[in-house]
Wavefront OBJ file of the C-alpha trace (Angstrom):
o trace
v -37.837 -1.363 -80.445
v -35.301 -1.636 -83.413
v -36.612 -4.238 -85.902
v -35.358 -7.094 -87.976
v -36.297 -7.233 -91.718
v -35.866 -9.726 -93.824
v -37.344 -11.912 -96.942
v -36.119 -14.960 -98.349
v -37.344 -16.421 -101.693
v -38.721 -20.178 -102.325
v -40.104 -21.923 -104.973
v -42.316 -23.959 -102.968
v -45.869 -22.081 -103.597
v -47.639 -20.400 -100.172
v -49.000 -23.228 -99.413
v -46.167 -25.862 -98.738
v -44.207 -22.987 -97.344
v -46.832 -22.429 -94.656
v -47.413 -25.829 -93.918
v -43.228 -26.559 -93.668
v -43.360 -23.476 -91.155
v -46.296 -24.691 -88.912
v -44.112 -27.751 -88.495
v -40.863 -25.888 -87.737
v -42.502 -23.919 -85.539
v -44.064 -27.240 -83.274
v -40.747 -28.397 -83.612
v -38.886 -25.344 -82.400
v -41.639 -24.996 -79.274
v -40.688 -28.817 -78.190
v -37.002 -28.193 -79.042
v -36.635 -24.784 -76.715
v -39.735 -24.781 -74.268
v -37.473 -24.199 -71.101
v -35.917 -20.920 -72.885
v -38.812 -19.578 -73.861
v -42.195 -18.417 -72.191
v -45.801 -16.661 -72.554
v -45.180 -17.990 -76.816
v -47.537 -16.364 -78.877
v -48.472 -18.099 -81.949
v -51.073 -17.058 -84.457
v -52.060 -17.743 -87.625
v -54.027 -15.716 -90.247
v -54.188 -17.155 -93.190
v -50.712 -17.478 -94.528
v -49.785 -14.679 -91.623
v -47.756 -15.609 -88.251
v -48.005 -12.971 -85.345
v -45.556 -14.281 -83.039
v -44.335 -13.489 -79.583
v -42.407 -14.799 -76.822
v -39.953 -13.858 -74.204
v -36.591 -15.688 -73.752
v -33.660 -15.098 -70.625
v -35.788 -11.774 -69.280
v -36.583 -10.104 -73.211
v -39.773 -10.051 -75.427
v -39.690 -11.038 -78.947
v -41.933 -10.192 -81.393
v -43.144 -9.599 -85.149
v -44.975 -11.526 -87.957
v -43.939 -13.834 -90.950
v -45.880 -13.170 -94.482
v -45.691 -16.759 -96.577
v -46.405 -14.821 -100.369
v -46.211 -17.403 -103.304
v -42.568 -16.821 -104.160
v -41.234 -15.465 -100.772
v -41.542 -15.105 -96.821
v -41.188 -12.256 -95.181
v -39.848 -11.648 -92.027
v -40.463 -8.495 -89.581
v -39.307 -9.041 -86.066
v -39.351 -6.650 -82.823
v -35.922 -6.929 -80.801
v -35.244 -5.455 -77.878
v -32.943 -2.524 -77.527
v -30.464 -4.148 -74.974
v -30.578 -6.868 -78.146
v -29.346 -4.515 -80.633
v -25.563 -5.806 -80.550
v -26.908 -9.331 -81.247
v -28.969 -8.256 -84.375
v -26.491 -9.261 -87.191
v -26.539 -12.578 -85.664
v -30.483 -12.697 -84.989
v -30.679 -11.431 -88.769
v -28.276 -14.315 -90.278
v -29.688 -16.747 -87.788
v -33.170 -16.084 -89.138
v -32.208 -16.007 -92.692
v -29.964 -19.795 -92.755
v -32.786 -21.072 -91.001
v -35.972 -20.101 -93.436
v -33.450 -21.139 -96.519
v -32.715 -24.505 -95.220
v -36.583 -24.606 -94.283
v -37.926 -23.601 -97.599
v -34.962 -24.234 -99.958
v -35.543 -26.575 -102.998
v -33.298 -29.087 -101.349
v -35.100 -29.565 -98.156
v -37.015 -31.973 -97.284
v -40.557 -31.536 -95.452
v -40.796 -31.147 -91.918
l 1 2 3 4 5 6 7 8 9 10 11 12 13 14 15 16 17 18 19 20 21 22 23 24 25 26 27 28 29 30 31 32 33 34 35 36 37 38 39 40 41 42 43 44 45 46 47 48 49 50 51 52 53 54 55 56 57 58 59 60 61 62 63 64 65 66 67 68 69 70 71 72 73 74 75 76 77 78 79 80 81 82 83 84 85 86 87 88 89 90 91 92 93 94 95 96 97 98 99 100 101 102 103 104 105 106
């Protein structure tokens, strides 16, 4: 499966970061729970392993909340690969307005 990599840098320390992406990702489950199914969701730590399918394809990867950044390595599938500059940006605008200095908790 071709992969999405990606980090984006906060000043928030690991700890607000992981708590402001527990709460984005309640709020994403409630906000898209007829798109997606079997959602995967667990926590190590300041880990995510994630999974879930959406219109017939499995997602997957992990999120890595470090003190100064998060990193992001996702699992697309192949017949996704055309979409993956767009899953990449997506991803990225999201976790900025998430963790940037300017945002406010979720």
């Amino acid at each position: 499966m071709p992969s999405v990599k990606l980090s984006v840098p906060h000043r928030l320390g690991q700890e607000e970061a992981s708590a402001r992406l527990k709460r984005f990702f309640v709020r994403l489950k409630n906000r898209y729970q007829n798109q997606l199914s079997d959602l995967e969701e667990k926590w190590s730590g300041h880990d995510l392993d994630f999974g879930f399918k959406t219109y017939g394809f499995h997602v997957s990867g992990r999120m890595s909340v470090e003190p100064e950044e998060v990193r992001f390595d996702g699992q697309i599938p192949l017949a996704a690969m055309m979409f993956k500059g767009k899953i990449e940006q997506t991803v990225r605008d999201e976790l900025n307005k998430l963790l940037g200095d300017e945002a406010k908790p979720a």
